[in-house]
N, C-alpha and C positions, 0 to 999 in steps of 0.2 A: 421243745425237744432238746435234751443235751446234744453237742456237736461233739464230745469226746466221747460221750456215753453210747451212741451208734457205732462208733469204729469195731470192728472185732479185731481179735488179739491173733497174732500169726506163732502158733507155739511151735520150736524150735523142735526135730529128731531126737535129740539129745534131753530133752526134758521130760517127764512123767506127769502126769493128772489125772488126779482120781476126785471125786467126787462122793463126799457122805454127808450126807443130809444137808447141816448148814456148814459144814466146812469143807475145803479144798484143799487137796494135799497137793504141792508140786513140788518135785527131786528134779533135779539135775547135776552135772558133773561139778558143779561147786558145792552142795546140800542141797537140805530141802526146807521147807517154811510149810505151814499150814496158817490157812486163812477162815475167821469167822463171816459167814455173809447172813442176811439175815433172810431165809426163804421165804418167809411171806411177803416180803417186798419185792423180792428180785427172784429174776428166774435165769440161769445159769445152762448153757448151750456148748458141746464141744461138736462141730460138724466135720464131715468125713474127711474132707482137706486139710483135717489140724488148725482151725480157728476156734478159739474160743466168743462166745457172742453174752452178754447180759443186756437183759430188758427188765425193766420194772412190770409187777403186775398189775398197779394201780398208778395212775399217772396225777400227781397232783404237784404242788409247787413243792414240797419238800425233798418227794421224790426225787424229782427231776433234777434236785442240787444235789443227791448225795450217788445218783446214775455213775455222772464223770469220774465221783472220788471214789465208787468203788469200782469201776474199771481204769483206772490209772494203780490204783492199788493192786489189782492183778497185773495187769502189767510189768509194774516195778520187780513183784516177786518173780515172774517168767525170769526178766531183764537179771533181776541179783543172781538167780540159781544157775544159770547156764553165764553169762559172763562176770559179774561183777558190778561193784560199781567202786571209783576209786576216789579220793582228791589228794592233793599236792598240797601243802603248804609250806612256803621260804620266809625264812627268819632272817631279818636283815639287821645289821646291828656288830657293834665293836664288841667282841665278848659274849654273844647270843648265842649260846649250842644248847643241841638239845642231843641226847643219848637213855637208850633204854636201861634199866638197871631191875632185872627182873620182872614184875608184872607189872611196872608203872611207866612215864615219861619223865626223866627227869629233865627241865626248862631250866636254864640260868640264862635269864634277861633283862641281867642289870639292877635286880633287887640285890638287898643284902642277903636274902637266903634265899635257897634253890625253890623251883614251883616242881610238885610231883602234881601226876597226873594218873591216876589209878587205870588202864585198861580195860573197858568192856569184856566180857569173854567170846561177844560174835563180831568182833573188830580185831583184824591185826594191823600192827601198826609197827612200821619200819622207818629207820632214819637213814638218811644216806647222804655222805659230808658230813657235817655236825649243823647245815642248816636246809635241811628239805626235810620233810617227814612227809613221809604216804600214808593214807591211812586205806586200809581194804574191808569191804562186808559185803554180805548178799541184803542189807535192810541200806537201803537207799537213804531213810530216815533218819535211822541209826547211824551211817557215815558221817553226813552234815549235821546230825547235832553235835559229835565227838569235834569234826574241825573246826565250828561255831566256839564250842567250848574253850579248844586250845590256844583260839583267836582272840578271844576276850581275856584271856593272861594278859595281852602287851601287842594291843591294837596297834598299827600301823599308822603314825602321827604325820601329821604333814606339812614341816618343817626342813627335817633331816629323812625320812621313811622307813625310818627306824620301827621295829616290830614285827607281828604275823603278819602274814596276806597268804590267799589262796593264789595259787600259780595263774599269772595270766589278767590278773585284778588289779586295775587300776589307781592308783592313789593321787590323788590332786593334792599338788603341790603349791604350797605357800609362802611367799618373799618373804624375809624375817624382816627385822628394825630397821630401818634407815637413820642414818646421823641427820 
């Protein structure tokens, strides 16, 4: 039995859920997302209390691993529609800013030319100082691949600590050369 896949989901006043055939629509005050699930696998429950519940119809070992990941999956979309999901990430560095300049990111981080960075359109992304950048979405997914993305410009070295890092992320730090 999944231990995530049992949990039911506590949907929020402020969110919508409809239910057609194999997808799931859910609005709330940030948008809405629609989800494919697949019905002859799983079977999809909204109880009077406002929980959502999925059970698999046939219980075998495949099942049972893809239970968790399609109720984590509703989950996230409740979680993105009604609050968000957000990350931080600080640019640390002599000369490292980052500023928007229409629909992209532009990064200057010590290369010879500027890094752009094109914008998603279900991402918005704010800079605030010229080294924090927030990035905002209702796809949880979607967030962290864009900060993964931004991060691999000019990873966080562990030397000087120079680079990206996500707010709050640790960087081990290493003695340089000794005479």
């Amino acid at each position: 039995m999944s231990k995530i896949g049992k949990k039911k989901i506590l949907i929020p006043k402020e969110v919508n859920l409809s239910i057609n055939g194999g997808s799931i629509d859910i609005k709330g005050p940030l948008g809405s997302k629609k989800i494919n699930l697949d019905t002859k696998l799983f079977e999809v429950n909204v109880s009077k209390n406002n929980e959502l519940s999925i059970k698999p119809k046939i219980k075998n070992d495949d099942i049972k691993k893809m239970w968790g990941t399609n109720r984590t999956f509703l989950n996230n979309t409740v979680i993105g529609v009604n609050k968000g999901f957000e990350k931080i990430l600080e640019i640390t560095g002599v000369g490292y800013k980052a500023a928007i300049k229409g629909n992209s990111l532009n990064l200057q981080l010590g290369y010879s030319h500027d890094t752009n960075f094109e914008i998603p359109k279900d991402v918005k992304i704010s800079v605030e100082k010229q080294s924090i950048i927030k990035i905002n979405g209702l796809d949880k997914q979607l967030v962290g691949t864009v900060a993964s993305k931004i991060k691999s410009f000019r990873p966080s070295e562990p030397y000087k600590g120079k680079g990206i890092k996500e707010k709050g992320e640790y960087v081990l730090r290493k003695e340089g050369k000794k005479k």
